[in-house]
Each structure stands twice: as C-alpha cells, then as structure tokens.
MITORZA-360223 format. One record per residue (C-alpha): residue number from 1; residue in three letters; y, z, x. Coordinates in nm, 2 decimals, always signed. Layout:
N
+-----+-----+--------+--------+--------+
:   k :   r :     c2 :     c3 :     c1 :
+-----+-----+--------+--------+--------+
: NUM : ala :      Y :      Z :      X :
...
+-----+-----+--------+--------+--------+
//
This chain:
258
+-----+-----+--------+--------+--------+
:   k :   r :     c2 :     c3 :     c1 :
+-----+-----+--------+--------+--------+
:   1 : unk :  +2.75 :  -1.38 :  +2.31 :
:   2 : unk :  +2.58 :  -1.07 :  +2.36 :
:   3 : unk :  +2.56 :  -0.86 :  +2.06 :
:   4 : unk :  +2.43 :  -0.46 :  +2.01 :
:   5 : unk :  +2.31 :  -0.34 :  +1.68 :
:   6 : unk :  +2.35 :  +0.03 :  +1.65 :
:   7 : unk :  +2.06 :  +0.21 :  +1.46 :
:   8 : unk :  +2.18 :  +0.52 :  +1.36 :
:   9 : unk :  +2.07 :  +0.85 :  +1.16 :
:  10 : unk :  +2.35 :  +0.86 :  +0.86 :
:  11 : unk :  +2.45 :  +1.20 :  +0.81 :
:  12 : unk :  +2.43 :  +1.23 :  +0.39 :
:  13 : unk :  +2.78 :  +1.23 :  +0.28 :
:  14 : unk :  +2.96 :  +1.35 :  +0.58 :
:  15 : unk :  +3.21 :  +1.11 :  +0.77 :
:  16 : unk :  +3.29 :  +1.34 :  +1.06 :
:  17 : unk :  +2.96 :  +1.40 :  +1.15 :
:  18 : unk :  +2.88 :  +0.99 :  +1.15 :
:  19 : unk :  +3.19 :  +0.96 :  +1.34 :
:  20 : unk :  +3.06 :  +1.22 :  +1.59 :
:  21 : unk :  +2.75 :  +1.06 :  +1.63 :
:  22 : unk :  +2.82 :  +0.70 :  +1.69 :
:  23 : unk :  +3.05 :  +0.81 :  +1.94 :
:  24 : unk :  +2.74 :  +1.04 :  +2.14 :
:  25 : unk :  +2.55 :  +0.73 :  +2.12 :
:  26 : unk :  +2.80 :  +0.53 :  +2.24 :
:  27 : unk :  +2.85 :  +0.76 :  +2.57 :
:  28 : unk :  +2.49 :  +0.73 :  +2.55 :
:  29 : unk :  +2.43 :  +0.41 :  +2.56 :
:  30 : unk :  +2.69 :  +0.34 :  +2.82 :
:  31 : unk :  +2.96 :  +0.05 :  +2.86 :
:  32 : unk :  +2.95 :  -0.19 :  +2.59 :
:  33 : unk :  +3.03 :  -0.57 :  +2.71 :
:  34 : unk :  +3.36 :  -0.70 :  +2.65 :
:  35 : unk :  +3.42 :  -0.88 :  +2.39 :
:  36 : unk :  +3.09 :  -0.85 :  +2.24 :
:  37 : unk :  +2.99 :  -0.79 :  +1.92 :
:  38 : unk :  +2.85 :  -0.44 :  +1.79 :
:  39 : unk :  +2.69 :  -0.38 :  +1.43 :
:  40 : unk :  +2.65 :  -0.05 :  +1.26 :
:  41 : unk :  +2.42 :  -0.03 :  +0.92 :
:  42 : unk :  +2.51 :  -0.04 :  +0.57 :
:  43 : unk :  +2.75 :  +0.21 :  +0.43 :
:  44 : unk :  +2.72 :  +0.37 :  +0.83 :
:  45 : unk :  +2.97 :  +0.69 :  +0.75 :
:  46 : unk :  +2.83 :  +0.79 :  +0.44 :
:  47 : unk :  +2.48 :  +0.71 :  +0.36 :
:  48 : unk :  +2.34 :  +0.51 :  +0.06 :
:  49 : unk :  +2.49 :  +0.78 :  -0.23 :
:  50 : unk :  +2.58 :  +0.65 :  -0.53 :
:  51 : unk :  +2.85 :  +0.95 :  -0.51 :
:  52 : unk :  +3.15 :  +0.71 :  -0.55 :
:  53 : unk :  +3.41 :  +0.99 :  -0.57 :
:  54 : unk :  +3.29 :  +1.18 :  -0.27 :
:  55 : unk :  +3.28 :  +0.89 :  -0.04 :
:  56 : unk :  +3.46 :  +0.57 :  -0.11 :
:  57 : unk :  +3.80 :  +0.54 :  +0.11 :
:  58 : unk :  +4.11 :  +0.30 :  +0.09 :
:  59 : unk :  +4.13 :  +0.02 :  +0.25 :
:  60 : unk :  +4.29 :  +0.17 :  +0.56 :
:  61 : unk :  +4.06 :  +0.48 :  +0.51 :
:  62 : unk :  +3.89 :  +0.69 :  +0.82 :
:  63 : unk :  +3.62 :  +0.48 :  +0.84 :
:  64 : unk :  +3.83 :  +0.14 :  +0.89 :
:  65 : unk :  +4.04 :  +0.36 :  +1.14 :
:  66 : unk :  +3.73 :  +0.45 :  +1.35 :
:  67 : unk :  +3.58 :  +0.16 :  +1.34 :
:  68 : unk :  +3.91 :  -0.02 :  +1.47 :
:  69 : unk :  +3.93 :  +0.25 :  +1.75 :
:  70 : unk :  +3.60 :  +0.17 :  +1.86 :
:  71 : unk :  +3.64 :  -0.17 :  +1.91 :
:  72 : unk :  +3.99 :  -0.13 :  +2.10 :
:  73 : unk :  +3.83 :  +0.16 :  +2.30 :
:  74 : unk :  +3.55 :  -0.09 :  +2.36 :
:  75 : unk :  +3.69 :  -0.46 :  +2.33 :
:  76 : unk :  +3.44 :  -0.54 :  +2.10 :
:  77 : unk :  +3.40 :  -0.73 :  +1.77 :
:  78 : unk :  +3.32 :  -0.46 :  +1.52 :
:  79 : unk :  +3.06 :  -0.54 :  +1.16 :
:  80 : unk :  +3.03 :  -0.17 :  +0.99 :
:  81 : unk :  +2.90 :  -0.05 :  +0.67 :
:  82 : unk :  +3.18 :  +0.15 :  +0.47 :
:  83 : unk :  +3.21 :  +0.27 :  +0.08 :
:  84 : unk :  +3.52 :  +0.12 :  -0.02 :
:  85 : unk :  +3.76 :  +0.17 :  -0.33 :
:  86 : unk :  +3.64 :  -0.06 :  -0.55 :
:  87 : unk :  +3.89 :  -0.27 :  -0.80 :
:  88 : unk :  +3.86 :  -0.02 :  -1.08 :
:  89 : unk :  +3.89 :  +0.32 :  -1.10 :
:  90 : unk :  +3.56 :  +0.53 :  -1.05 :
:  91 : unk :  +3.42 :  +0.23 :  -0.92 :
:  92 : unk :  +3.32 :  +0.19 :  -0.50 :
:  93 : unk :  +3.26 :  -0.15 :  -0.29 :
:  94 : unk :  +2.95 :  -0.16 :  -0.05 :
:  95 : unk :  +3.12 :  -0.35 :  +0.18 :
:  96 : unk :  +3.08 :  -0.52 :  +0.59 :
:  97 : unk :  +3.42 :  -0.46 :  +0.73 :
:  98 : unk :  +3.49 :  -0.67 :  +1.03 :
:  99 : unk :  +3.77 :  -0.60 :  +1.30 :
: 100 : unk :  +3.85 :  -0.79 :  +1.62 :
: 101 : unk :  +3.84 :  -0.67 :  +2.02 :
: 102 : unk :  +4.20 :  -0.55 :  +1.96 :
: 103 : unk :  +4.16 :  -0.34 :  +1.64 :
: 104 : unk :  +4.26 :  -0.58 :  +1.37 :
: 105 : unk :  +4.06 :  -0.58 :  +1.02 :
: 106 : unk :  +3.97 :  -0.95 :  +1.04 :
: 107 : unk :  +3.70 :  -1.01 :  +0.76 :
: 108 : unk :  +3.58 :  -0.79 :  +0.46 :
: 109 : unk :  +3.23 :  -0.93 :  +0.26 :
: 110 : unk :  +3.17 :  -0.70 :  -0.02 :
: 111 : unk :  +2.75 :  -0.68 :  -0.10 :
: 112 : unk :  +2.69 :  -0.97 :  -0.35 :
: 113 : unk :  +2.32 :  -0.82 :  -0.45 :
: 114 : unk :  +2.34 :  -0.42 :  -0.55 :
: 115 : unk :  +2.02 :  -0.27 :  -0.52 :
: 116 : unk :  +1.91 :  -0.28 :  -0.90 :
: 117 : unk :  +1.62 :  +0.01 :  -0.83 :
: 118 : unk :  +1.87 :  +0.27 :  -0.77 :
: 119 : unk :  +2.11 :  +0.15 :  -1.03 :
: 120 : unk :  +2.40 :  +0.08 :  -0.76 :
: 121 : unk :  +2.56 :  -0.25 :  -0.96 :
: 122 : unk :  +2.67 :  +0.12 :  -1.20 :
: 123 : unk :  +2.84 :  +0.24 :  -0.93 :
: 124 : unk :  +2.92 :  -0.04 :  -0.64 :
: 125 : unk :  +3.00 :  -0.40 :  -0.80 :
: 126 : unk :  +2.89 :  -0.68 :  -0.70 :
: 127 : unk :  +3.08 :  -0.92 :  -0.49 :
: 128 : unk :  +3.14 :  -1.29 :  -0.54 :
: 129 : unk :  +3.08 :  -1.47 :  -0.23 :
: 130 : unk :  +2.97 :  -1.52 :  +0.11 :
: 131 : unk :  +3.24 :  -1.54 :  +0.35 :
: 132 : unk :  +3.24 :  -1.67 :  +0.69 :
: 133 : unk :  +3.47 :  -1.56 :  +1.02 :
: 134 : unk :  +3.54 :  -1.71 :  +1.36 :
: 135 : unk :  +3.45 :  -1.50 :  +1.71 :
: 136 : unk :  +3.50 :  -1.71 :  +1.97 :
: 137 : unk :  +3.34 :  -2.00 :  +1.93 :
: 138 : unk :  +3.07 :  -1.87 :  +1.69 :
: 139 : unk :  +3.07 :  -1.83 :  +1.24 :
: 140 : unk :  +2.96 :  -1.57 :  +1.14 :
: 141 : unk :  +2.83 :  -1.43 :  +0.84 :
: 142 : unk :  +2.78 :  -1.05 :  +0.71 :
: 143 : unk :  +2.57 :  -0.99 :  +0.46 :
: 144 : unk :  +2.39 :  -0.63 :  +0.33 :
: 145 : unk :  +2.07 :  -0.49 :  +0.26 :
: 146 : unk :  +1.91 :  -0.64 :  -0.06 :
: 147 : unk :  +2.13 :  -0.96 :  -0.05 :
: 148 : unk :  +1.81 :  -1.05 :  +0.24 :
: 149 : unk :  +1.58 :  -1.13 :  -0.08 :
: 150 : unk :  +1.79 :  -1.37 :  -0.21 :
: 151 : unk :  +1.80 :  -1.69 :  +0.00 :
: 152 : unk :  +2.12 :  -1.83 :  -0.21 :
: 153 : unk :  +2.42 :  -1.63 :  -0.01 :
: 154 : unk :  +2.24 :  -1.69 :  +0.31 :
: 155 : unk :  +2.23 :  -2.11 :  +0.25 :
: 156 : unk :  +2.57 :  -2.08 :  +0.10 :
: 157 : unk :  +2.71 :  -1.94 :  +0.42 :
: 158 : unk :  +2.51 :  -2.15 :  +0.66 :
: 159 : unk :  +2.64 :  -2.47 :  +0.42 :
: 160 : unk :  +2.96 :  -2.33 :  +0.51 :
: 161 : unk :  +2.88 :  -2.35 :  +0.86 :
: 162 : unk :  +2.79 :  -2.03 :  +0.97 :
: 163 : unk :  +2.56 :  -2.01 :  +1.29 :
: 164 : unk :  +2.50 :  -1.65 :  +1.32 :
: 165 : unk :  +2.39 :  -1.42 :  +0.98 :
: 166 : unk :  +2.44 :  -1.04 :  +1.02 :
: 167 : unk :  +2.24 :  -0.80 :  +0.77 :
: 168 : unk :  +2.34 :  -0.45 :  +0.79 :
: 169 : unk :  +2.09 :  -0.24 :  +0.57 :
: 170 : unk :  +1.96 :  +0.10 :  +0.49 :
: 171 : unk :  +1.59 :  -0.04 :  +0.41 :
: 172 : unk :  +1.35 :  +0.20 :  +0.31 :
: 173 : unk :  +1.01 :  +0.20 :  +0.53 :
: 174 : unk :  +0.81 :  +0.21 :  +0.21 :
: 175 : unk :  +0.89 :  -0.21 :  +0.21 :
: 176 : unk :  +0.98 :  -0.23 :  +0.61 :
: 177 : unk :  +0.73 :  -0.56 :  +0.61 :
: 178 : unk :  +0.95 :  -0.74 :  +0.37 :
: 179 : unk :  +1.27 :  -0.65 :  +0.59 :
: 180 : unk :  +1.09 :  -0.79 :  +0.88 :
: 181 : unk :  +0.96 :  -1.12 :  +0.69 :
: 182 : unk :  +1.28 :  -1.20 :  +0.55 :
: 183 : unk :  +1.48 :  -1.18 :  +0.85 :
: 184 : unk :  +1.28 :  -1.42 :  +1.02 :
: 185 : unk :  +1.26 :  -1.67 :  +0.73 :
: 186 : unk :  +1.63 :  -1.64 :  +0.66 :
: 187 : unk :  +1.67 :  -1.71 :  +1.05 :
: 188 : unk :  +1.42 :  -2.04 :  +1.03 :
: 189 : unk :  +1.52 :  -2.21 :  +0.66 :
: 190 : unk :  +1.87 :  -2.17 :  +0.83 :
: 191 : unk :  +1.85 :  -2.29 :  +1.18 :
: 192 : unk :  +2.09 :  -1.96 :  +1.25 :
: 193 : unk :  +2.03 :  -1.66 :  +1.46 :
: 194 : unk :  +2.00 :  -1.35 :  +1.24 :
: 195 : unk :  +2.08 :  -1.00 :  +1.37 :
: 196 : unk :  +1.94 :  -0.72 :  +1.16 :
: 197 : unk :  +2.04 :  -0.38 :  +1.17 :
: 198 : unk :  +1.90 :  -0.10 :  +0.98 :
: 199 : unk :  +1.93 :  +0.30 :  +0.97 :
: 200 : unk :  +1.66 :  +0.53 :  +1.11 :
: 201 : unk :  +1.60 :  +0.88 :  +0.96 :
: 202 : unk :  +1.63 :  +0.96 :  +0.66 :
: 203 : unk :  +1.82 :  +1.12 :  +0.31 :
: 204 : unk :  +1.78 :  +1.35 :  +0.05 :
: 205 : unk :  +1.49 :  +1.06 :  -0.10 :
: 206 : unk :  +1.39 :  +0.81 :  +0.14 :
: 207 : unk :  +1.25 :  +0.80 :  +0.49 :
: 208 : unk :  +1.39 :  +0.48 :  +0.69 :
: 209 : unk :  +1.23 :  +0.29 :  +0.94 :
: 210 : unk :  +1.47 :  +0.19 :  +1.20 :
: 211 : unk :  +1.31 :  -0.15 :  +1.30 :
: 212 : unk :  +1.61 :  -0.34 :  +1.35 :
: 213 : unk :  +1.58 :  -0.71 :  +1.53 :
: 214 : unk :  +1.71 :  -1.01 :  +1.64 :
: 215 : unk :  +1.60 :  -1.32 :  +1.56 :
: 216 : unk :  +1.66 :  -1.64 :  +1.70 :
: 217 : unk :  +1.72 :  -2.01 :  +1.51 :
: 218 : unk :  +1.35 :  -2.05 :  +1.55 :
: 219 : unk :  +1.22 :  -1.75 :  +1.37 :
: 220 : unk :  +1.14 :  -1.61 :  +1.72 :
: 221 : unk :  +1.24 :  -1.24 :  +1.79 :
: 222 : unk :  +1.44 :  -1.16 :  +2.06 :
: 223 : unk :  +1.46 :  -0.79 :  +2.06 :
: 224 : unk :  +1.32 :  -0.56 :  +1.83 :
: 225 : unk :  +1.35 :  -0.16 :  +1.76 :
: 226 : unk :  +1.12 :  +0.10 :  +1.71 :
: 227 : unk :  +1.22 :  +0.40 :  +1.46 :
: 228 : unk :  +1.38 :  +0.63 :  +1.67 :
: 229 : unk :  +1.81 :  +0.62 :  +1.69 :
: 230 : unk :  +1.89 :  +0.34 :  +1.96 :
: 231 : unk :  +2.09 :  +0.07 :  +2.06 :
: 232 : unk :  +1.97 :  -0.28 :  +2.01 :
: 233 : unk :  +2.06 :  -0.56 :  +2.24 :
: 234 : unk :  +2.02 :  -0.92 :  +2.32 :
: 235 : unk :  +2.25 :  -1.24 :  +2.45 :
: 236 : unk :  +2.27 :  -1.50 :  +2.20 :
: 237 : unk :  +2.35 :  -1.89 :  +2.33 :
: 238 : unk :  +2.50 :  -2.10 :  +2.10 :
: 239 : unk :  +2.43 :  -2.41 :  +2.30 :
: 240 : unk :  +2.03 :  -2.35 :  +2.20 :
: 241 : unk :  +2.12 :  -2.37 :  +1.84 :
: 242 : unk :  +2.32 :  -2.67 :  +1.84 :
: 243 : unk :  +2.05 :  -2.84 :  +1.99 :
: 244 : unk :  +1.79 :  -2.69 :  +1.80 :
: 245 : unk :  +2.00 :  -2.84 :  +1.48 :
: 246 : unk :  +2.02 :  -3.17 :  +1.66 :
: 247 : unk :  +1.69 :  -3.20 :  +1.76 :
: 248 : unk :  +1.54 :  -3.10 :  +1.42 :
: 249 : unk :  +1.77 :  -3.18 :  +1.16 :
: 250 : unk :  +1.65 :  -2.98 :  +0.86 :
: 251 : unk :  +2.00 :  -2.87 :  +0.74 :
: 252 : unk :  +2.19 :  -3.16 :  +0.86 :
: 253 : unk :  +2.21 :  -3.30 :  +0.48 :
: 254 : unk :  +2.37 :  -2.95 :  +0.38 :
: 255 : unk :  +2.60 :  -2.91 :  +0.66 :
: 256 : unk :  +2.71 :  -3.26 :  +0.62 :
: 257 : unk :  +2.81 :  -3.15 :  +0.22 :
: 258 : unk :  +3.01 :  -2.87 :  +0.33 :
+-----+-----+--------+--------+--------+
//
C-alpha cells in the first residue's frame, strides 16, 4: 500500500485557510495513487487551541466534509486530525477521523492520552480505546500525538491485530528526539509499520519541527521529512511483515490471545 503523510503549516484557528492549503499542496504535490492512503496531522484544520467553542464541529462538520471530498476527488483512504463536539456541552474531542476511497466516514479514534502540560484533558476528554479498521487487506490503527509515550494503546491495538499504527501529531521541536525515538520503538516492540505525521511551522507558542517518518516492522525508516511543508511518501508491503512476524515471533503469544 503506498501511503502519503501530509505535513502541513496549520493556520491558528482558521478552517478555510487549512482547507485552502491542503488543497495547494495537493495540486502541488501532484496525483495521489489510487486507493492509497493519505494522513494529515493532529487537529489539521484548526491547530492545537484549547479554544473548544471556536473550533470544534459536528460530526458531519466542514472538516469531515472536506476531508470526504478529498478522498473521492482523490480515491484515497483519508486519516485527519479534526476538533470534534465532544459528549458534553463545552467540551471538544481530539479525534483521527477516517473515511474510505469513496467518501464514507469509516472509523473515528478519539485521542486516549490529552496532553496533560497544556491542560487539554480540561478541554478535550479522553477517549477509551484503541480501535482498529480494515483497508484492503491491511488493520490499521490511528492513534494521536502524546498517546506515542504510552506503549499500552499501541500493544492493545497490535493484540487486536493491527499491522499498520498511524500517529498524527502536532509535536513541539523542543522534544522532536523523543517523537523520533518512540516511533521507531513503537514500530519494533510491535512488529507493525508506523507512519508518523507531524505539523511544521508554528502557533501563537510553539515552533514545530515537521520530521514526519515512516517506519518499518523492523524499526528501520523508510522515508523521513525535513521541516519544511511537504508530502511524505513510501510503499508499504504487507507480505514483509507477515514474514517478519513469522520468522521472529516476539508477539505471536499476544496475537494468539486476541
């Protein structure tokens, strides 16, 4: 499967202008590979704002809409970053919203870690689970930002059988060796390819690194950013990681459970 990580500039609280620039870097970029998979960052149309009122959107919101556009326009698989209405009122969900080559919302995983520096568990609530969902003949698993220090959603989904772990972040450069660290352990204590995708630029208080990668079930990178806004790509083959889980069985006991 080939997959492209999109590594934008978030525009501070301002939808149209994320919509406006996704799409530039899209023409940019040029075709996108059918049925692929594409992955914008963490809360990609609004930035990391604790500003529930100002950005969180319904579950059929402007965000979900453009998002399911793009992946009809493109006949891709879709993972983006969008503030959602949260169960109570005054309350958002940081959540990875998934939709299908033909537009359909097919997965939602709502951020089961808030970052507790910036106080975002006050404003975002934390989810319960990992989930897992089907493309093709690949699971997959989305998971965001801070949820990468905690190894316990990431071996709950691969016990679940997920083979390929998405992070979509807005990590700060200030700790950009940790983001780098992680990715690659999650991807080796999990025998799963892990596909990283952070923002570049920066908002009213942090600078961000870019540095998106892809990682293989090895702990080997496959492609790697720099911090400049770009589009990161690579072809995943499942095949390797079946036989890299055969041949070395370090989760086969977990698997096995599930």
């Amino acid at each position: 499967m080939r997959v492209f990580g999109f590594q934008t500039d978030i525009a501070w609280e301002d939808r149209s202008s994320n919509f406006s620039r996704i799409k530039a870097l899209a023409d940019e970029y040029g075709p996108i590979e059918a049925d692929s998979l594409v992955v914008f960052p963490e809360l990609s149309t609004s930035g990391f704002t604790m500003n529930v009122d100002a950005v969180a959107e319904p579950r059929e919101g402007e965000s979900a809409q453009f998002f399911s556009c793009f992946a009809k326009k493109h006949h891709c698989n879709v993972i983006a970053g969008i503030a959602a209405v949260g169960d109570e009122p005054g309350f958002g969900a940081n959540e990875a919203v998934c939709f299908s080559p033909d537009g359909v919302e097919v997965a939602r995983y709502r951020k089961m870690n808030p970052f507790v520096v910036a106080g975002e568990g006050q404003h975002y609530p934390a989810g319960k689970s990992p989930i897992i969902y089907q493309i093709g003949e690949w699971k997959v698993a989305p998971l965001i930002c801070y949820d990468l220090r905690f190894p316990e959603p990431f071996r709950t989904a691969t016990s679940m059988g997920a083979e390929l772990l998405v992070v979509i972040a807005n990590w700060p450069a200030v700790r950009i060796d940790h983001w780098t660290t992680l990715l690659r352990a999650r991807a080796i204590e999990n025998q799963a390819y892990v596909v990283g995708v952070n923002r570049a630029g920066s908002d009213p208080t942090l600078e961000y690194p870019g540095a998106s990668i892809i990682v293989g079930p090895r702990g080997e990178i496959f492609a790697a950013a720099d911090d400049s806004v770009s589009v990161l790509t690579a072809t995943l083959d499942r095949e390797e990681l079946v036989n890299w889980r055969r041949d070395f069985p370090a989760i086969a006991g977990l698997q096995s459970n599930s």
